[in-house]
N, C-alpha and C positions, 0 to 999 in steps of 0.2 A: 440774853440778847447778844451775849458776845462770841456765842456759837455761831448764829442767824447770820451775824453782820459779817463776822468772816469767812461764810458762806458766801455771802453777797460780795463780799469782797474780791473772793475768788472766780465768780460769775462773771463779772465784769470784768474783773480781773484790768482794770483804771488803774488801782489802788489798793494794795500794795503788797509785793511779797515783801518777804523779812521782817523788818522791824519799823517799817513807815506806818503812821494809822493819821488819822482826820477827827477832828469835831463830830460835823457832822457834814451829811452825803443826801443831796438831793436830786431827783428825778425828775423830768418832765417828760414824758413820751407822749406821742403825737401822732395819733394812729390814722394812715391816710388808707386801712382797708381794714380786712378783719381784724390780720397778724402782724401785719407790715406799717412799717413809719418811719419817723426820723424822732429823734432824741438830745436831750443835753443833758447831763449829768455833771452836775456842780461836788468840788469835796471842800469843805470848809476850813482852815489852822490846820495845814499838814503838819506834824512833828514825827521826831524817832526816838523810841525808846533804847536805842541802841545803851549798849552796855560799858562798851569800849568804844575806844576811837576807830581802830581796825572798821567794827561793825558801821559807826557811823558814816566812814569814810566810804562802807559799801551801802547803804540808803541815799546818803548824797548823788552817787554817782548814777544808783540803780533810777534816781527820781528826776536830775536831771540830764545823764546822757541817755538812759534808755528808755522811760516812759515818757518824756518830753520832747528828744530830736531825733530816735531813732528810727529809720524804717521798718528794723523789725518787731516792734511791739505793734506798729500799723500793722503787721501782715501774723503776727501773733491774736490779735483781737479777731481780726477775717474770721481768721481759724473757729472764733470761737461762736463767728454770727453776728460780730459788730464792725460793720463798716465805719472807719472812724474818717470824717472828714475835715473836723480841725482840734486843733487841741491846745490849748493852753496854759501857763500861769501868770498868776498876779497879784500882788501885793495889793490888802484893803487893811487899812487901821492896824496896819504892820503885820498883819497876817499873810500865811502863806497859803492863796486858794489857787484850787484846779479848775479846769471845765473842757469837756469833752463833748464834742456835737458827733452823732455815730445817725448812720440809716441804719433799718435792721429791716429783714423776711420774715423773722418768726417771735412774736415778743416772749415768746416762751423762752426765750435763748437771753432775755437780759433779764436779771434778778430773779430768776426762777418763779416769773409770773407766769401764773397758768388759765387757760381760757377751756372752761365748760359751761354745758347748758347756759349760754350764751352772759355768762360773766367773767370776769377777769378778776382775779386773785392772785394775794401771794400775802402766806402761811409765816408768822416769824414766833420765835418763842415768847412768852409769859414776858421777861423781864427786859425784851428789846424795847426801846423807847422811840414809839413813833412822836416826830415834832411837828409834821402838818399834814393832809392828806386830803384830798378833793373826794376819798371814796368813803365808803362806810367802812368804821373800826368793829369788829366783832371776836368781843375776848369770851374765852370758854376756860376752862375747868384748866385744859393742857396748851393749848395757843392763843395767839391773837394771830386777825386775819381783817386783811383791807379787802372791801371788795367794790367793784366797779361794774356798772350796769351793761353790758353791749353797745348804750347808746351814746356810751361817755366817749368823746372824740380824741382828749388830752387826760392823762393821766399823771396824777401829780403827789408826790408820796415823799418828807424827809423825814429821815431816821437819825437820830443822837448814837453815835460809835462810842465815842472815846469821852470821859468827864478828866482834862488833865489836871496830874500833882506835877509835883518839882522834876522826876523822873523822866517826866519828857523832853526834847533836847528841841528847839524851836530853829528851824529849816529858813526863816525868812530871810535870814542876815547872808546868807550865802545863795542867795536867786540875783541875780543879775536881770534887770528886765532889758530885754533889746526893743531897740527903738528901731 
């Protein structure tokens, strides 16, 4: 799972390089044509594994100056086929969650969902642990695979990243919410 998910991490590319990681990471895509739509992607209890303080010092900053107020991670995600229209965090039951509302052209460009013979998939390893999903779960021998019919209009899939120990360093105490 933890190849998959940091695959999907890097797809998105939300959530996170370095040493940031999440609970867990949910999807809702909302397809207003074949390939095309609008999306929100929720990440659950951000924390860092950082090692040192140095490294923490650069997760804090990378999560709240650059993927939180930056322009360039907006114009980072473009790049990658995610128009991102709003973005934010917020503090639930002292947890530190994300959410990202993105339009997209091609849903093949978020989470390496792939659309043939007129279904929509996407491919994750044996040991990723999917938590909900509106399509059909299909485990085989070497993967598990969600899949989703053509006719399905909203596509809705979340995936368990991270199970924390003590090692994780908890991000909520240092968010500031602005009012």
């Amino acid at each position: 799972m933890q190849k998959q998910l940091l695959m999907i991490v890097v797809l998105i590319s939300f959530f996170f390089p370095g040493c940031l990681t999440f609970h867990r990471i949910s999807y809702e895509l909302n397809l207003e044509g074949q390939l095309n739509g609008k999306g929100i992607i929720r990440v659950y209890d951000i924390r860092s594994n950082a090692e040192t303080g140095e490294d923490f010092e650069e997760d804090k900053n990378t999560l709240f100056d650059y993927m939180y107020k930056s322009n360039n991670f907006i114009s980072d995600m473009r790049n990658e086929g995610k128009n991102i229209i709003s973005r934010r965090l917020y503090l639930k039951d002292d947890l530190l969650n994300g959410e990202v509302k993105i339009t997209f052209d091609d849903i093949r460009k978020v989470e390496g969902i792939a659309f043939e013979d007129g279904f929509y998939y996407m491919t994750m390893d044996l040991e990723d642990s999917i938590y909900s999903t509106n399509g059909e779960i299909i485990i085989s021998d070497e993967y598990k695979r969600i899949i989703w019919d053509k006719s399905v209009k909203t596509i809705l899939f979340e995936i368990v990243a991270t199970d924390y120990d003590d090692n994780y360093l908890d991000l909520a105490p240092y968010y500031k919410e602005e009012n």
